[in-house]
C-alpha positions as CSV (number, residue, x, y, z in Angstrom):
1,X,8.9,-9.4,-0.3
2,X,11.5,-10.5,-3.0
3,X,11.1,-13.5,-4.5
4,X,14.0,-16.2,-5.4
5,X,14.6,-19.1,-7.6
6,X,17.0,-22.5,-7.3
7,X,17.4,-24.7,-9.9
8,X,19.9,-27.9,-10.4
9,X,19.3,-29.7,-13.8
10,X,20.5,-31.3,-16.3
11,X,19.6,-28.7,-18.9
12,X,20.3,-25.1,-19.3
13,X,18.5,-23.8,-16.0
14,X,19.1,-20.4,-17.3
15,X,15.6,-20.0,-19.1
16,X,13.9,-21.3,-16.0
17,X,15.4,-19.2,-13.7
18,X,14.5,-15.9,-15.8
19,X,10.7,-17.9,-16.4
20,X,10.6,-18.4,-12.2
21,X,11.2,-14.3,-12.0
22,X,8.8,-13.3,-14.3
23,X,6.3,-15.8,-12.3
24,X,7.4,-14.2,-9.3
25,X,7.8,-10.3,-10.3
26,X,4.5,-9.3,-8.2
27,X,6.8,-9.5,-5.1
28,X,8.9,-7.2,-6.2
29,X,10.6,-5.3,-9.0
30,X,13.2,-3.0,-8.5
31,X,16.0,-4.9,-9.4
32,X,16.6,-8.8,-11.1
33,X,19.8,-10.5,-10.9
34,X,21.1,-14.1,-11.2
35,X,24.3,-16.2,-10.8
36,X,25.0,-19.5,-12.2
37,X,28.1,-21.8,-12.4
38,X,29.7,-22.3,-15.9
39,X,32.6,-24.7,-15.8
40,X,33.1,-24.4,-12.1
41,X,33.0,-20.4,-12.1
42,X,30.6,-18.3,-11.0
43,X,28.9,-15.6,-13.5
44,X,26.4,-13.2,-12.3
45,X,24.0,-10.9,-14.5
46,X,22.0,-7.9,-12.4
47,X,19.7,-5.5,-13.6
48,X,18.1,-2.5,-12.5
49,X,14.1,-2.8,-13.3
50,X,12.5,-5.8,-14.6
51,X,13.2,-9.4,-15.0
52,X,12.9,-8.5,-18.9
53,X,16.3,-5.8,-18.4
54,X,18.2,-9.1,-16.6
55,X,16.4,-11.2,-19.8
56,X,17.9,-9.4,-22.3
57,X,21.4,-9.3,-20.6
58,X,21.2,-13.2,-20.5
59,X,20.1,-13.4,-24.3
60,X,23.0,-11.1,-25.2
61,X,26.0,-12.8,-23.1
62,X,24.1,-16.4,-24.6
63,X,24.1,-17.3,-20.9
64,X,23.9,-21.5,-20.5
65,X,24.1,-22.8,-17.3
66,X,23.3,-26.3,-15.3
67,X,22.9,-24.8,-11.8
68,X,22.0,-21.4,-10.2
69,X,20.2,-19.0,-8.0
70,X,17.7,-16.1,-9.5
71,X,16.3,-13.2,-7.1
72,X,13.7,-10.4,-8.0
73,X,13.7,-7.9,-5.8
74,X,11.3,-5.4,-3.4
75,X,13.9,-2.7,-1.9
76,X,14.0,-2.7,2.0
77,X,18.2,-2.4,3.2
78,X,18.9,-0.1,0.0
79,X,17.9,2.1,-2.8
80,X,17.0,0.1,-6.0
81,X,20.6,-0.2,-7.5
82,X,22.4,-2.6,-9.3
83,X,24.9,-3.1,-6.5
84,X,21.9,-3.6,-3.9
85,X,20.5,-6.2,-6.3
86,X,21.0,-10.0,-5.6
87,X,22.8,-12.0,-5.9
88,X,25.6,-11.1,-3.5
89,X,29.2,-12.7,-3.9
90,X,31.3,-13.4,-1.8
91,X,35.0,-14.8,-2.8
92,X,33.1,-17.9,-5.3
93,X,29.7,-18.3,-3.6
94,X,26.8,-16.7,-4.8
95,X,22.8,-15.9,-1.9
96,X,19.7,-14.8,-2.7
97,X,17.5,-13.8,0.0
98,X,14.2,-13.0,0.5
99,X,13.3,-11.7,4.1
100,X,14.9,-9.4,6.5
101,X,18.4,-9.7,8.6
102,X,17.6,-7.8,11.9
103,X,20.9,-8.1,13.4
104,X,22.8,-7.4,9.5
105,X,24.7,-4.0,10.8
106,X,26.2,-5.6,14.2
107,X,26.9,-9.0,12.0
108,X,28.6,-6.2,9.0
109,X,30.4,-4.0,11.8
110,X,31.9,-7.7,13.0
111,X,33.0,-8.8,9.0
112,X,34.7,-5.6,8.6
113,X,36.7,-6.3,11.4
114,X,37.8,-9.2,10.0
115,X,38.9,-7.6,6.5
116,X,35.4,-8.2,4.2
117,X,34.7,-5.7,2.1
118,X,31.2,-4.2,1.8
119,X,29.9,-2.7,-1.7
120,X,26.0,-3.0,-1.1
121,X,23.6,-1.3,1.6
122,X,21.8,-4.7,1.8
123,X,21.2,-7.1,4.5
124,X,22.0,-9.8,2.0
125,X,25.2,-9.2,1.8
126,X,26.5,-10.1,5.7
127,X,24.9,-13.5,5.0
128,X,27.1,-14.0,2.1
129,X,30.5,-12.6,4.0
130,X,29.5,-15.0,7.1
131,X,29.1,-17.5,5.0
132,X,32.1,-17.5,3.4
133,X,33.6,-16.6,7.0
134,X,31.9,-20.0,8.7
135,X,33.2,-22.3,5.6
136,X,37.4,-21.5,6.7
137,X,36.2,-23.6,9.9
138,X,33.6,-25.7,8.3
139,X,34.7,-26.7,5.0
140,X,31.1,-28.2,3.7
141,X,28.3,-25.8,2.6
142,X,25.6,-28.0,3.6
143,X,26.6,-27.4,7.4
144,X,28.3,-24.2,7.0
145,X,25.2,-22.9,5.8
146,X,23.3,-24.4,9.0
147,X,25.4,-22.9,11.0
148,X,25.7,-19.1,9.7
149,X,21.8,-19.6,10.0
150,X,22.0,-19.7,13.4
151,X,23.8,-16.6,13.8
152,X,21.0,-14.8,11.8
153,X,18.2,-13.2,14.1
154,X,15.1,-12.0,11.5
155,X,13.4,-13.9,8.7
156,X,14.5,-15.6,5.7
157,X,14.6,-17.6,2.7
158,X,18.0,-17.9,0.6
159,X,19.5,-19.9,-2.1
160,X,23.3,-20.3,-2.4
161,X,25.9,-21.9,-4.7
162,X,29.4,-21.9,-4.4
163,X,32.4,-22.8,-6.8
164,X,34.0,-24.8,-4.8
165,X,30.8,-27.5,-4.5
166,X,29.5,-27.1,-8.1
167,X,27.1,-30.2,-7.8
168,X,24.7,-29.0,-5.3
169,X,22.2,-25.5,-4.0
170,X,21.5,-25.3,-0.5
171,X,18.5,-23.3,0.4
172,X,16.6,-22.8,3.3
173,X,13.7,-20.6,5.3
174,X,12.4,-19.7,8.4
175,X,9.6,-16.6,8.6
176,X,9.6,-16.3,4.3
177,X,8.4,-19.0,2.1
178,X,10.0,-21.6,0.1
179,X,9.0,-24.6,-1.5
180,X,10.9,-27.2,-3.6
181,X,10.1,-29.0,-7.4
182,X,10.7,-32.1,-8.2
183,X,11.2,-32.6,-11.8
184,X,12.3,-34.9,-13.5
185,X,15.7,-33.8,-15.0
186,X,16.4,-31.9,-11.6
187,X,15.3,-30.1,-8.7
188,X,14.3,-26.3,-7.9
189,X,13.2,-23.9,-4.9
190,X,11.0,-20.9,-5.0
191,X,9.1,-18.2,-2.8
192,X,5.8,-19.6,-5.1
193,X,4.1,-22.2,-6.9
194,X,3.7,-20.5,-9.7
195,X,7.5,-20.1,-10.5
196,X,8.0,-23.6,-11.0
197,X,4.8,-24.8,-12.7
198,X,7.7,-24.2,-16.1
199,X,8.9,-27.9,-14.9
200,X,7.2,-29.5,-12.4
201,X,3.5,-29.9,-10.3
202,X,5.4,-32.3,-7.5
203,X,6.3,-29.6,-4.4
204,X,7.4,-30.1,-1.3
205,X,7.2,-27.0,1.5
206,X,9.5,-26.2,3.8
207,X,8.7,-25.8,7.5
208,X,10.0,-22.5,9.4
209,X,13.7,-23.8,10.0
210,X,14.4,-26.3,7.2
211,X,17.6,-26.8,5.6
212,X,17.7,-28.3,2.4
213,X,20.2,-29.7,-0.2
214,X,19.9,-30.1,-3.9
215,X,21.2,-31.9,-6.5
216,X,20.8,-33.7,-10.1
217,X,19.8,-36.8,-8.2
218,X,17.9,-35.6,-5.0
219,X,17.2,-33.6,-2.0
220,X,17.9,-34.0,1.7
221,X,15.8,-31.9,4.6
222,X,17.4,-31.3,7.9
223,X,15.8,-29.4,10.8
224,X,17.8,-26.2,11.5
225,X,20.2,-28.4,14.7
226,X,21.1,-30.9,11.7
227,X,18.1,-33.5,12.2
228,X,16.8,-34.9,9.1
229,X,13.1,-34.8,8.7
230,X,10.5,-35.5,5.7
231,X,8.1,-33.4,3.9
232,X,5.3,-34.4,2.3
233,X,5.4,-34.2,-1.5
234,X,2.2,-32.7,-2.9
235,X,1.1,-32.7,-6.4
236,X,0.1,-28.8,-6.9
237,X,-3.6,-28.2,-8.4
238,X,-2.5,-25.7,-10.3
239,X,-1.9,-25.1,-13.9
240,X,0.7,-23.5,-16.0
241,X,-2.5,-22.4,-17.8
242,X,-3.8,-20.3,-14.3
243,X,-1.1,-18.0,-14.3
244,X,-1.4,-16.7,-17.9
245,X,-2.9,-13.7,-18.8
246,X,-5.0,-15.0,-21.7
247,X,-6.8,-12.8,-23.9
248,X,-6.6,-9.9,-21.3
249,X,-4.4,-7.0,-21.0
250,X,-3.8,-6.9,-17.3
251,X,-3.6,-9.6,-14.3
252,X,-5.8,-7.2,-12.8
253,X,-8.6,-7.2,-15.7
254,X,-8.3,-10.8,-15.5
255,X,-8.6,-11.5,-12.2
256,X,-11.7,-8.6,-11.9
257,X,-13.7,-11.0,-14.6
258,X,-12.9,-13.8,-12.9
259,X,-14.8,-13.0,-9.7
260,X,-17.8,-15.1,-10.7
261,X,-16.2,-18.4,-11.2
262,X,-13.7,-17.6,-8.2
263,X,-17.4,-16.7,-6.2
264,X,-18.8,-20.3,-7.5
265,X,-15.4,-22.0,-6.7
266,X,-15.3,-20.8,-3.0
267,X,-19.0,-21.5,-2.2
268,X,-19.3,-24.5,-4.2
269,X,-19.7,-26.5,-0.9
270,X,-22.8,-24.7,-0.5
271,X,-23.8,-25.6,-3.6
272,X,-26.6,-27.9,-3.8
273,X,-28.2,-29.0,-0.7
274,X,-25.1,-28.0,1.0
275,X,-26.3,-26.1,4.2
276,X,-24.8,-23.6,6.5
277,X,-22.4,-25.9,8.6
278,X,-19.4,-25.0,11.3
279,X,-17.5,-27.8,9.6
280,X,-16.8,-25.9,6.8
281,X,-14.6,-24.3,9.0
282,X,-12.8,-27.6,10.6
283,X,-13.9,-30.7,12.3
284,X,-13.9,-28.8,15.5
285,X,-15.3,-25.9,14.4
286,X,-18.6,-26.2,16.7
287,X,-17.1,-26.6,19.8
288,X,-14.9,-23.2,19.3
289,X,-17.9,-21.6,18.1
290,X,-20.4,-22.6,20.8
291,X,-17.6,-21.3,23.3
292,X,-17.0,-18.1,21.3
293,X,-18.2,-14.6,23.2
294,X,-16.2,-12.4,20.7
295,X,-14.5,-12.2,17.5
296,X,-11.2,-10.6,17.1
297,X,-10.1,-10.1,13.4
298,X,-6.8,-9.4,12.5
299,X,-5.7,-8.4,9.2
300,X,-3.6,-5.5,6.5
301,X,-4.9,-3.8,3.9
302,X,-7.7,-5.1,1.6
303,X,-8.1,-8.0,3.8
304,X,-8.8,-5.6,6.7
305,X,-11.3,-3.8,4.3
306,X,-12.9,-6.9,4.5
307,X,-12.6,-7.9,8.7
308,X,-14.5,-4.1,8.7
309,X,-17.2,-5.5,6.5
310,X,-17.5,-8.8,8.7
311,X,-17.7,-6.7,11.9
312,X,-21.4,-5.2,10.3
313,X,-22.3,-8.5,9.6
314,X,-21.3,-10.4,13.1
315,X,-22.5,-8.1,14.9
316,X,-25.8,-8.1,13.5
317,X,-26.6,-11.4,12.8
318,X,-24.1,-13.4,15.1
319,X,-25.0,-11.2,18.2
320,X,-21.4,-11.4,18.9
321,X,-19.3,-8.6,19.9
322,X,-16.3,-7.9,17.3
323,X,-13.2,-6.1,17.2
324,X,-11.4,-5.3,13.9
325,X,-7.5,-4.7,13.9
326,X,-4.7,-3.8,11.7
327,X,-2.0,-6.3,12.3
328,X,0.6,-4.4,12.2
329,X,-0.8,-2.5,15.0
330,X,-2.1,-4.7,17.2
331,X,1.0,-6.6,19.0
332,X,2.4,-2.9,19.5
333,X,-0.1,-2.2,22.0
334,X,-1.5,-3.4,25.1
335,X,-5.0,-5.2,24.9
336,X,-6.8,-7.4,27.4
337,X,-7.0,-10.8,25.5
338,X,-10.2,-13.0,26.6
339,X,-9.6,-16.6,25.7
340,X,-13.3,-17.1,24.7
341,X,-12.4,-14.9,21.7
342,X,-12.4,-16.3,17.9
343,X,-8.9,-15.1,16.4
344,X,-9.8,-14.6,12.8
345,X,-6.4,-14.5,10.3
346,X,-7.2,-12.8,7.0
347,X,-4.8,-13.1,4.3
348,X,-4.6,-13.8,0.8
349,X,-1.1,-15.1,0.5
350,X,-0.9,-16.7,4.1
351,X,2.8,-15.5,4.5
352,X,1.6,-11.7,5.2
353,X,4.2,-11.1,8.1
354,X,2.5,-8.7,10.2
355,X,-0.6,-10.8,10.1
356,X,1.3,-14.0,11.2
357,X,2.8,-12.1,13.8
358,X,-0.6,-11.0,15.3
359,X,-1.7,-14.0,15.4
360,X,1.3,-15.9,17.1
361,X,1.1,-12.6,19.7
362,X,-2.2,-13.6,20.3
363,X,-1.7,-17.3,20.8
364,X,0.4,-16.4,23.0
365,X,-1.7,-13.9,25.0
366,X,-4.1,-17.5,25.5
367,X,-6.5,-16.8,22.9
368,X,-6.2,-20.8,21.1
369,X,-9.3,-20.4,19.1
370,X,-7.8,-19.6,15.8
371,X,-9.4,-19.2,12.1
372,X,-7.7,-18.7,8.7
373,X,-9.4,-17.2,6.1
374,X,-6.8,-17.6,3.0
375,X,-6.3,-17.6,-0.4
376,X,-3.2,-20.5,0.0
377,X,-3.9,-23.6,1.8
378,X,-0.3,-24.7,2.1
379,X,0.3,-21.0,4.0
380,X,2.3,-20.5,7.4
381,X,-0.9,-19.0,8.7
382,X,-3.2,-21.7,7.6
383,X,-1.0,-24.2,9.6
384,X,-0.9,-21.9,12.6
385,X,-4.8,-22.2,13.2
386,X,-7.0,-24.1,14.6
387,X,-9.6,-24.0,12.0
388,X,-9.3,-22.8,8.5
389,X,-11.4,-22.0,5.3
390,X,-9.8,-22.0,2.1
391,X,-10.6,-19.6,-0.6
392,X,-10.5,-20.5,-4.0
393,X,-9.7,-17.4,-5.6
394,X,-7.0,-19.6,-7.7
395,X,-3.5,-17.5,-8.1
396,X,-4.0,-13.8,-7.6
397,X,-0.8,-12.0,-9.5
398,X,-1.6,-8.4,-10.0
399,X,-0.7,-6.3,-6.8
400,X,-3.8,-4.9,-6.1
401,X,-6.2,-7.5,-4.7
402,X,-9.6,-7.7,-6.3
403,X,-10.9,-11.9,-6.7
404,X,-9.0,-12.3,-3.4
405,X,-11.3,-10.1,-1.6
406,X,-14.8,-10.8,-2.6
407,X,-14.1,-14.0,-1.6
408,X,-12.8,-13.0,1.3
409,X,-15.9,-11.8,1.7
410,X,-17.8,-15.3,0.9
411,X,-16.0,-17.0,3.1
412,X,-16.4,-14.1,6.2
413,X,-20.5,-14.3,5.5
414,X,-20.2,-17.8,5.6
415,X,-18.4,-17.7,9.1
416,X,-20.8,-14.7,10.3
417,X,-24.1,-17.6,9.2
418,X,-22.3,-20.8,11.2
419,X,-21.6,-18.8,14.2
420,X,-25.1,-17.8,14.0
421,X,-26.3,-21.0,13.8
422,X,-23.9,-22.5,16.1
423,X,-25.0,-19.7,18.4
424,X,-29.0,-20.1,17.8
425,X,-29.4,-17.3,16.5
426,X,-30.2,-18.5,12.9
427,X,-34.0,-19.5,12.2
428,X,-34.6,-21.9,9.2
429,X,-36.1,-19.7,7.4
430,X,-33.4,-16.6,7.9
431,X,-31.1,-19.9,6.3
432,X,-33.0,-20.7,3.3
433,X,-32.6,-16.9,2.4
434,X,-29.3,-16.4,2.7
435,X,-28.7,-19.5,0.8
436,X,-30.3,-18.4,-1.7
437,X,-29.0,-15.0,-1.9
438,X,-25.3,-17.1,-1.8
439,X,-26.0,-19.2,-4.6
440,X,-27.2,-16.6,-6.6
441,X,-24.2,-14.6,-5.9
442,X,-21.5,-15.7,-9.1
443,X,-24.7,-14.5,-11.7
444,X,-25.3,-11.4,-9.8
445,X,-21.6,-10.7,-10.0
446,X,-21.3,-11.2,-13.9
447,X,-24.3,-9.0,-14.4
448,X,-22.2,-6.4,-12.1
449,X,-19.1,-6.8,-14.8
450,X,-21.1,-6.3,-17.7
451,X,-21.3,-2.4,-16.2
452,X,-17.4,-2.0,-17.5
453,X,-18.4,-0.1,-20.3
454,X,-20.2,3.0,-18.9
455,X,-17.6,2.7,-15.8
456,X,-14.7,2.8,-18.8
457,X,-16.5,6.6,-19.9
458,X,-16.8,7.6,-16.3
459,X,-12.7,6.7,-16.1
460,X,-12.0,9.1,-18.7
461,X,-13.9,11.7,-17.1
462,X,-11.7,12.1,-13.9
463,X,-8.6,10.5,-14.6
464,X,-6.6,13.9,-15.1
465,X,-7.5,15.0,-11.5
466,X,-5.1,14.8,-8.4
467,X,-7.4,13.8,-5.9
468,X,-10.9,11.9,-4.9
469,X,-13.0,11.4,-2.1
470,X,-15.2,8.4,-1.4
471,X,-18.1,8.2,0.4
472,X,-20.0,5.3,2.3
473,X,-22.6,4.3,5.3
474,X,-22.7,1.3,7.1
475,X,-21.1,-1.7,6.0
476,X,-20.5,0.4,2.4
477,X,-17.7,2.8,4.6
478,X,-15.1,-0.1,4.0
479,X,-16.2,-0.4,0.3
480,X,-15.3,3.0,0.1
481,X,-11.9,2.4,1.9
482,X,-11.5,-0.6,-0.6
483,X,-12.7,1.8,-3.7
484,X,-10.0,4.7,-2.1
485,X,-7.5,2.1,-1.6
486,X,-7.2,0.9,-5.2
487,X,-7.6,3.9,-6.9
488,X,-4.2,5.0,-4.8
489,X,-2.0,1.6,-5.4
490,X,-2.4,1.8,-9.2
491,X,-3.7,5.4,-10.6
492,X,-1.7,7.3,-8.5
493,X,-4.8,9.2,-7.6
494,X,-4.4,10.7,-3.8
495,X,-7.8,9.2,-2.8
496,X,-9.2,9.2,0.8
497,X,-12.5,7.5,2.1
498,X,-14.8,8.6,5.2
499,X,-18.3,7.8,6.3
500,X,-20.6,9.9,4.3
501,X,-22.1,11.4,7.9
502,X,-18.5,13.0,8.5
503,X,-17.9,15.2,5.4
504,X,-19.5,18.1,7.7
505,X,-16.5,17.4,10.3
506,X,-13.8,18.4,7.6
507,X,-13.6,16.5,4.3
508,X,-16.5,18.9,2.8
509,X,-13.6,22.0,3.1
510,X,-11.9,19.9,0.4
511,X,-14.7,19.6,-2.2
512,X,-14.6,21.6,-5.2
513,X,-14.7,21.1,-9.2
514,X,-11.6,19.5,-8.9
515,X,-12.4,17.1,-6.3
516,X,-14.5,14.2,-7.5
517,X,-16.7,12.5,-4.7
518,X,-17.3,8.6,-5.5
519,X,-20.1,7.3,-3.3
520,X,-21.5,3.9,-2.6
521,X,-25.4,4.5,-2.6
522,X,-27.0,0.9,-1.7
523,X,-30.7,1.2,-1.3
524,X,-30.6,0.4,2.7
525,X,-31.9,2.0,5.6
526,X,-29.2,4.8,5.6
527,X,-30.0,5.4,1.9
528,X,-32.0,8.7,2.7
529,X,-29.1,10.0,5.2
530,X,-26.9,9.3,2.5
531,X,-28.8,11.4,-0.2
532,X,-28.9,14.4,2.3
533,X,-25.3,14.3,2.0
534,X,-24.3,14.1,-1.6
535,X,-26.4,17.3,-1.5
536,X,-23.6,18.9,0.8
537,X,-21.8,17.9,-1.5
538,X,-23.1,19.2,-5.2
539,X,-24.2,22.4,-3.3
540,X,-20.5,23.0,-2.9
541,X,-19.8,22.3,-6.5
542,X,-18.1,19.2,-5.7
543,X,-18.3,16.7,-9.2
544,X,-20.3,13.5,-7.9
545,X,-20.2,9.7,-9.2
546,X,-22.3,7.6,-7.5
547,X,-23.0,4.1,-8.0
548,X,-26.9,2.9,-6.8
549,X,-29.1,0.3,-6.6
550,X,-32.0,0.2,-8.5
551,X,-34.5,1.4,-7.2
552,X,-32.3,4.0,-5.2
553,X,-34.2,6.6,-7.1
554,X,-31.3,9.3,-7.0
555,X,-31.8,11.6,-10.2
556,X,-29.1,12.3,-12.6
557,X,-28.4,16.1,-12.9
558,X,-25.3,18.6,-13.7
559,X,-22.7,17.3,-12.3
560,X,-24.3,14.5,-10.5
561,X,-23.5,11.3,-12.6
562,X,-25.4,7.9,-11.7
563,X,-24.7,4.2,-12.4
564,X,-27.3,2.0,-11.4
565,X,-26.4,-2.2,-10.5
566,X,-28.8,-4.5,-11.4
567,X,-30.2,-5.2,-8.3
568,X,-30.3,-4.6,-4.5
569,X,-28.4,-7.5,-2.3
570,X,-28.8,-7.1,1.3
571,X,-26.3,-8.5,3.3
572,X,-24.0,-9.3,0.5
573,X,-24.3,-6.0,-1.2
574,X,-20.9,-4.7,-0.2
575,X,-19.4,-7.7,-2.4
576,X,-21.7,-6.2,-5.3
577,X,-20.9,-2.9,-4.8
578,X,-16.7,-3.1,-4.8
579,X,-16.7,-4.4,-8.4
580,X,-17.3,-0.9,-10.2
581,X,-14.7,0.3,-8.0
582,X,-12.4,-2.2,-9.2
583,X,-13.0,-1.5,-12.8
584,X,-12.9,2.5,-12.3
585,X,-9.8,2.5,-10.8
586,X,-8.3,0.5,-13.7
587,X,-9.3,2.2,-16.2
588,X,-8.2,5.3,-14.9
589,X,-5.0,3.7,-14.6
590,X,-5.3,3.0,-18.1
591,X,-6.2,6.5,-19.0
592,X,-2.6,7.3,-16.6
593,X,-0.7,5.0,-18.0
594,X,0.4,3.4,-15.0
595,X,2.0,-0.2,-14.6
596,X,-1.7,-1.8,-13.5
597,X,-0.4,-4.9,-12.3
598,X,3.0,-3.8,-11.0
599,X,2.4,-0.4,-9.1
600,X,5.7,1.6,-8.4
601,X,7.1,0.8,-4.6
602,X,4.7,-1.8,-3.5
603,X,4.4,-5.6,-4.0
604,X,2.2,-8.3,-3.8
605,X,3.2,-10.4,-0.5
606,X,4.3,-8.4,1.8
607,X,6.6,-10.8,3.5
608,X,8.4,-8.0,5.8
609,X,7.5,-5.7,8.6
């Protein structure tokens, strides 16, 4: 999950590289480091913390350099240290890595046997010492790195320099992303767009297995057996401009009040008289939906949150049967595949490992029909399906998800109305309403933002308290999981979520002053079941907050506190309903005084299993 920077210019590179980290620090933050070559020489800066720690070490030691290698790092092989932190040496080159090395202690147990010394816990630092150990037999880096490559069993993307070939980075990847800039005074790799938007729009990405060289003057690709290949350059459509925080004080308050243009964005194609159509989904979308008889989605946390809500809404309107599974889980067990099931792929980066791993287990189980639902079109997992629909969420930096979901969410209510359709199960009229009710989505969204004020005074209120429960029914249970979910990653709050219907099978011994009870109160047909039990729940004292529809007509009272949206939404009420969730979880991170957009021990892509 770390993320790593290249860069061969002729300028000082040192500013970029330390520009590239901060671009990348949602992957990971426990530890920056870099290592350039000055005169031949190799000088390395690493810092315990944030890029800003290794920023200040550069500004003090007036760092210039022409070439170098930059890592930020999310701890796997090794406690957050300076001596775990990248990049690691060894006798005049210099790797960054982002990945993991499953094979690192039988490669280490090998080095030592050979005399290399060991000073880190990491992975990282065998691919250095075989490195070093494959150039006494194979003098040039391009193919000595090539070759250690193939010794490496796991996932990967790195960055090296060496002394003794001062004119030229290699990097390469296979299972972790990388991507080269073309600029004009130079060239550069990163894990992400966004880290070299500083210098460049013209990418190119890497394929699992590329090797590639850089210098002042160009690039070569190989294929991992030596082949050279091309890859297409692409001119990236984002701006430097997307990835600044603007007049807010948090990625994560930014990226909450952009959920209406991100909404508009991602349905724009139904703009219009744009209709319900399978091709949204890929030219051959309606034959693999005509031959669907199931839906299998696969996806990790808040993008599973929103396969739960989809499963409500296929089952319901689709008439198709539809299994929901945590990707991490799923190729660990055995299942009975069915080849006339729709894989579904849920995730906002499109590099999530487990989820890409699911989905290549279930290719290979013979289940071919494949969708994408993601936030990255140039993603692994986007090229490993069939079909695809891109979100346009635009760049998503804070760690805990919030634009990246609700259109998640779009996009998975799109997909529930074409497989309707496809499926004849979709009348003309049942379409005009729900295009509507999509349309009208973005406004009904910034109505549901305005509500940050009161949910701001609700933050205060239980911000000091060590634990929460939310409540849902129906398709609002995974809003409450969601709600749960981000009030853990970034308050710190121990929060769990359970179908309102179960608090009398356990959760309700837990309720007391101290515990405040969130509930999602939609005015549905389980609204009256739901009221029964927020009564369990203030007749045990418990502190409620419930956020209703209007119309729901549940009365204020001591200790019974009630925010009303603007308006009921159906089918699309669970995209409605997870906004104040959002916003109270922030601000009670505000009120903590936690790091909102870089909460302690997790990251944003999680790149490793």
């Amino acid at each position: 999950m770390c993320g790593i920077v290249t860069a061969i210019a002729r300028r000082n590179i040192v500013p970029v590289l330390l520009e590239g980290l901060r671009k990348l620090e949602y992957r990971g933050y426990d530890s920056a480091g870099l290592a350039v070559l000055k005169d031949g020489k190799l000088q390395r800066l690493r810092a315990v913390g944030r890029v800003a720690e290794l920023a200040a070490q550069a500004d003090a030691t007036h760092l210039s350099a022409e070439i170098g290698i930059a890592h930020t790092r999310w701890a796997t092989h090794g406690v957050p240290s300076e001596r775990n932190a990248h990049p690691h040496i060894s006798a005049g080159l210099a790797v960054v890595h982002n990945g993991i090395i499953e094979n690192f202690e039988e490669l280490r147990t090998q080095l030592r046997a050979k005399g290399y010394e060991f000073t880190s816990e990491t992975d990282t630092e065998a691919i250095a010492h075989l490195l070093h150990d494959t150039l006494k037999t194979t003098p040039d880096l391009f193919e000595a790195v090539r070759i250690t490559l193939g010794q490496l069993i796991g996932a990967y993307a790195i960055g090296v320099v060496s002394e003794a070939e001062p004119n030229r980075a290699i990097v390469a990847r296979k299972g972790s992303p990388l991507l080269l800039g073309i600029g004009e005074d130079g060239h550069y790799a990163a894990s992400d767009t966004a880290a070299l938007l500083q210098v460049t729009r013209k990418v190119v990405y890497l394929e699992d297995g590329d090797v590639a060289e850089l210098t002042l003057d160009g690039y070569r690709i190989t294929l991992a057996d030596g082949t050279p290949v091309e890859r297409p350059v692409n001119i990236s459509s984002l701006s430097a401009d997307a990835v600044e925080l603007g007049k807010y004080r948090h990625y994560m308050q930014k990226e909450i009040f952009e959920q209406p243009q991100a909404l508009g964005n991602t349905l724009e194609i139904i703009a219009g008289g744009g209709g319900i159509s399978p091709q949204l989904f890929g030219a051959d979308a309606v034959g693999l939906f005509g031959a669907t008889r199931r839906v299998l989605i696969l996806a990790c946390g808040t993008s599973y949150h929103a396969g739960l809500v989809a499963r409500y809404w296929i089952e319901a309107v689709a008439k198709l049967q539809c299994t929901v599974e945590i990707a991490s889980e799923y190729r660990y067990r055995e299942s009975v595949p069915d080849p006339d099931t729709l894989v579904v792929v849920i995730s906002q980066s499109g590099e999530t490992a487990d989820t890409l791993a699911a989905l290549k287990f279930a290719k290979g189980l013979g289940m071919t029909k494949t969708l994408a639902i993601c936030n990255v079109p140039e993603s692994a997992i986007v090229r490993e399906t069939a079909l695809r629909f891109v979100t346009r969420a635009g760049p998503e930096i804070g760690v805990a998800s919030t634009k990246a979901f609700t259109t998640q969410l779009a996009a998975l209510a799109l997909l529930t109305l074409a497989l309707a359709k496809v499926n004849g199960r979709l009348s003309a009229q049942a379409e005009a309403e729900h295009l509507t009710q999509l349309r009208h989505l973005p406004v009904a969204v910034a109505k549901v933002v305005e509500l940050e004020p009161e949910i701001e005074r609700w933050a205060q209120r239980f911000a000091n308290k060590q634990h929460a429960l939310f409540l849902g029914r129906g398709m609002h249970y995974p809003i409450a999981l969601e709600g749960a979910l981000k009030l853990k990653e970034i308050s710190y709050i121990h929060a769990e979520a359970y179908p309102a219907g179960e608090l009398k099978h356990g959760p309700l011994a837990l309720v007391d002053k101290d515990m405040p009870v969130i509930s999602v109160a939609p005015n549905d047909s389980l609204l009256e079941k739901l009221k029964s039990n927020l009564q369990e729940v203030k007749a045990r004292g418990g502190e409620l907050y419930v956020f209703a529809d209007a119309g729901s007509e549940i009365p204020e009272s001591e200790g019974v506190h009630i925010l009303h949206l603007p308006e009921h939404y159906g089918m699309l009420s669970p995209i409605l309903h997870v906004i104040p969730l959002q916003l109270l979880s922030y601000h009670a991170a505000l009120v903590k005084g936690t790091d909102v957009d870089k909460p302690r021990n997790l990251a944003k892509s999680v790149t490793v299993e």
